[in-house]
C-alpha positions in Angstrom: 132.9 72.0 156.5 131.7 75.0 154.4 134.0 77.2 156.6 137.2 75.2 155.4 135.8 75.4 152.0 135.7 78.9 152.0 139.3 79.3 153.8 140.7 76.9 151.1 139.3 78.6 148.0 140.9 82.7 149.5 143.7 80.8 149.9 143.8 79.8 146.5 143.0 83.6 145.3 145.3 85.2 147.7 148.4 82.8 146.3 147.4 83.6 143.0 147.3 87.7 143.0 150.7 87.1 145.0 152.1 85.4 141.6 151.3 88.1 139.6 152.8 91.2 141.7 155.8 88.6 141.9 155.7 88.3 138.0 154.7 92.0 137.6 151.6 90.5 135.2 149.4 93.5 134.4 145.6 92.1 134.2 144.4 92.3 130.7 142.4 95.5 129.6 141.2 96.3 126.8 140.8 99.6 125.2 138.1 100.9 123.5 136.0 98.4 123.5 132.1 98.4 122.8 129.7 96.2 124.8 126.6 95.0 122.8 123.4 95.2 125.1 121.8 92.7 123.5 119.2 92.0 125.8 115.6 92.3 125.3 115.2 96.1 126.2 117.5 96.8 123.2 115.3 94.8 120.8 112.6 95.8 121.8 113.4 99.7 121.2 115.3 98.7 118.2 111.7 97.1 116.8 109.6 99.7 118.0 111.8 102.7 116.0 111.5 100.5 113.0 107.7 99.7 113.6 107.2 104.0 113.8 109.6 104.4 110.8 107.4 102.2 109.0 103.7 103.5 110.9 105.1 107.1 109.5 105.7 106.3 106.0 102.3 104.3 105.7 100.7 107.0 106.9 102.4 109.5 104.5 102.2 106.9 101.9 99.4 104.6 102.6 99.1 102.9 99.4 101.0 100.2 98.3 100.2 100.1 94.8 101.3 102.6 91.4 97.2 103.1 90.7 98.0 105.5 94.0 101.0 107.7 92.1 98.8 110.3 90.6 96.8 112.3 92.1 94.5 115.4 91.8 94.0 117.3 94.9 90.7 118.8 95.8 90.6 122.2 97.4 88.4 124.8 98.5 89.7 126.6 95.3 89.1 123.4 92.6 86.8 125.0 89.9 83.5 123.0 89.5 85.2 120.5 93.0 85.4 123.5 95.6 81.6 122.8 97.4 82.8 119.3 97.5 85.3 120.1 99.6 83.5 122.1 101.8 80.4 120.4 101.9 82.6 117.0 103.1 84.1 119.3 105.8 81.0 120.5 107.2 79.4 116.9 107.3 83.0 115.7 109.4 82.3 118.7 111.8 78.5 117.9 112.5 79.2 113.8 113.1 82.2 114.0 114.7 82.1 117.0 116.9 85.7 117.3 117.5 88.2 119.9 116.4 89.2 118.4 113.0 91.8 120.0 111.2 91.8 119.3 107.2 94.9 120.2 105.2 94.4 122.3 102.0 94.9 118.8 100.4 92.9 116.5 102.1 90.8 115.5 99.7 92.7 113.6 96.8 91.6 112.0 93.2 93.4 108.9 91.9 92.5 108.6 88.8 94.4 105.6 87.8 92.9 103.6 90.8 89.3 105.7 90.5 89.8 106.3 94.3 88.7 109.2 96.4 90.6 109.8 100.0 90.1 112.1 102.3 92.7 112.8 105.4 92.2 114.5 108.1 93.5 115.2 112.0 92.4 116.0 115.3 95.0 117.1 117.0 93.4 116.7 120.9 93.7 113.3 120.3 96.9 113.3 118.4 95.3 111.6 115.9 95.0 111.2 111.9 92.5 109.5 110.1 91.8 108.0 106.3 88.6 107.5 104.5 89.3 105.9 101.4 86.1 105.1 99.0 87.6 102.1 96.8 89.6 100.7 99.5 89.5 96.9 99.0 88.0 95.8 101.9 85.1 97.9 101.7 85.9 99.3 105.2 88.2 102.1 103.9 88.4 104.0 107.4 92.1 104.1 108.6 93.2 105.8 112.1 97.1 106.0 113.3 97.6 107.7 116.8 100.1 107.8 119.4 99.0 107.2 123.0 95.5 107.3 122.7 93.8 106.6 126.0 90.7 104.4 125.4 88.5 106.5 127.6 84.8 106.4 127.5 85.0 109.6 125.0 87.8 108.4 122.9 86.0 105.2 121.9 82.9 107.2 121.2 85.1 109.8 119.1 86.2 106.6 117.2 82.8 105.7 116.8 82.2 108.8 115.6 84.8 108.4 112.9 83.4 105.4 111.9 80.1 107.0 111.4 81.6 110.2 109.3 83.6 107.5 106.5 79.7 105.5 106.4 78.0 109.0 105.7 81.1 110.5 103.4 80.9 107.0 101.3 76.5 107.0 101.2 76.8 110.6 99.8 79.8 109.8 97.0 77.5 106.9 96.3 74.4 108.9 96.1 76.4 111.6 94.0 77.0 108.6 91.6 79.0 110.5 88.8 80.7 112.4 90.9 84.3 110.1 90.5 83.5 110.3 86.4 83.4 114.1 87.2 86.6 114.0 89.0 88.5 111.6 86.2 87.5 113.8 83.2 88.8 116.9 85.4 92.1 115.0 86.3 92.8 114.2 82.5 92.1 117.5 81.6 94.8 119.0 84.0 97.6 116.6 83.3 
């Protein structure tokens, strides 16, 4: 039964491409046309560039408020500032242990949000991190990485990270007019 089925429906096509060669019918093509993969491969990439569009410019700009617009930078080279710098450096390199790379500016005053951040890399992990003292949480420790392997030593690398924003925030706490220091400098340079 499924044989004559079969023999009826070629039949059917075979008839059918004999009509057009008889009529000279040209199948319809159409030129230049762009197919839409709209599937969920597609999405999905389409998501993910906008996600690390978005994971990059939080990470260049973190804040999200215009208390975070102005800012005084603290180098190596800030009059009165300088040993701060350093002195925050060396404590990162004794807790952490890694190879941490801090920009000239890492260390930035916001004066209009009376906020201290500090940013800072370690490139074998591909890896940047945030401390942030008045972040409104109270947990102002902020990582962004790209493939980070969870291994045994990673996780106790981001323990470790952890541990540096707790000590960096006990010893601006126990420096306690250190931020007035830093706001009467900032008004001074503007």
């Amino acid at each position: 039964m499924a044989t004559d089925f079969t023999k009826k429906m070629l039949k059917t096509i075979r008839e059918n491409v004999d009509k057009t060669k008889k009529y000279n019918v040209e199948p319809l093509i159409v030129e230049n046309t762009i197919v839409e993969e709209d599937n969920f491969l597609s999405r999905s990439k389409v998501l993910m560039e906008e996600a690390e569009k978005k994971t990059l410019n939080e990470a260049n700009n973190s804040f999200n408020d215009d208390k975070h617009n102005t800012e005084f930078p603290i180098t190596k080279r800030t009059p009165q500032f300088g040993d701060v710098r350093v002195s925050q450096e060396e404590s990162l390199l004794k807790t952490i242990g890694e190879q941490i790379t801090l920009k000239d500016n890492a260390l930035l005053y916001f004066p209009d949000a009376d906020d201290l951040v500090l940013n800072g890399e370690i490139k074998s992990l591909n890896l940047t991190f945030q401390f942030r003292f008045n972040d409104p949480s109270g947990q102002g420790v902020y990582v962004w990485t790209d493939g980070l392997q969870l291994t045994e030593e990673n996780s106790r690398t981001l323990g470790k990270i952890r541990d540096a924003f707790l000590n960096w925030k006990q010893e601006l706490v126990q420096d306690g007019d250190l931020l007035e220091k830093l706001k009467k400098a900032s008004e001074r340079n503007r």
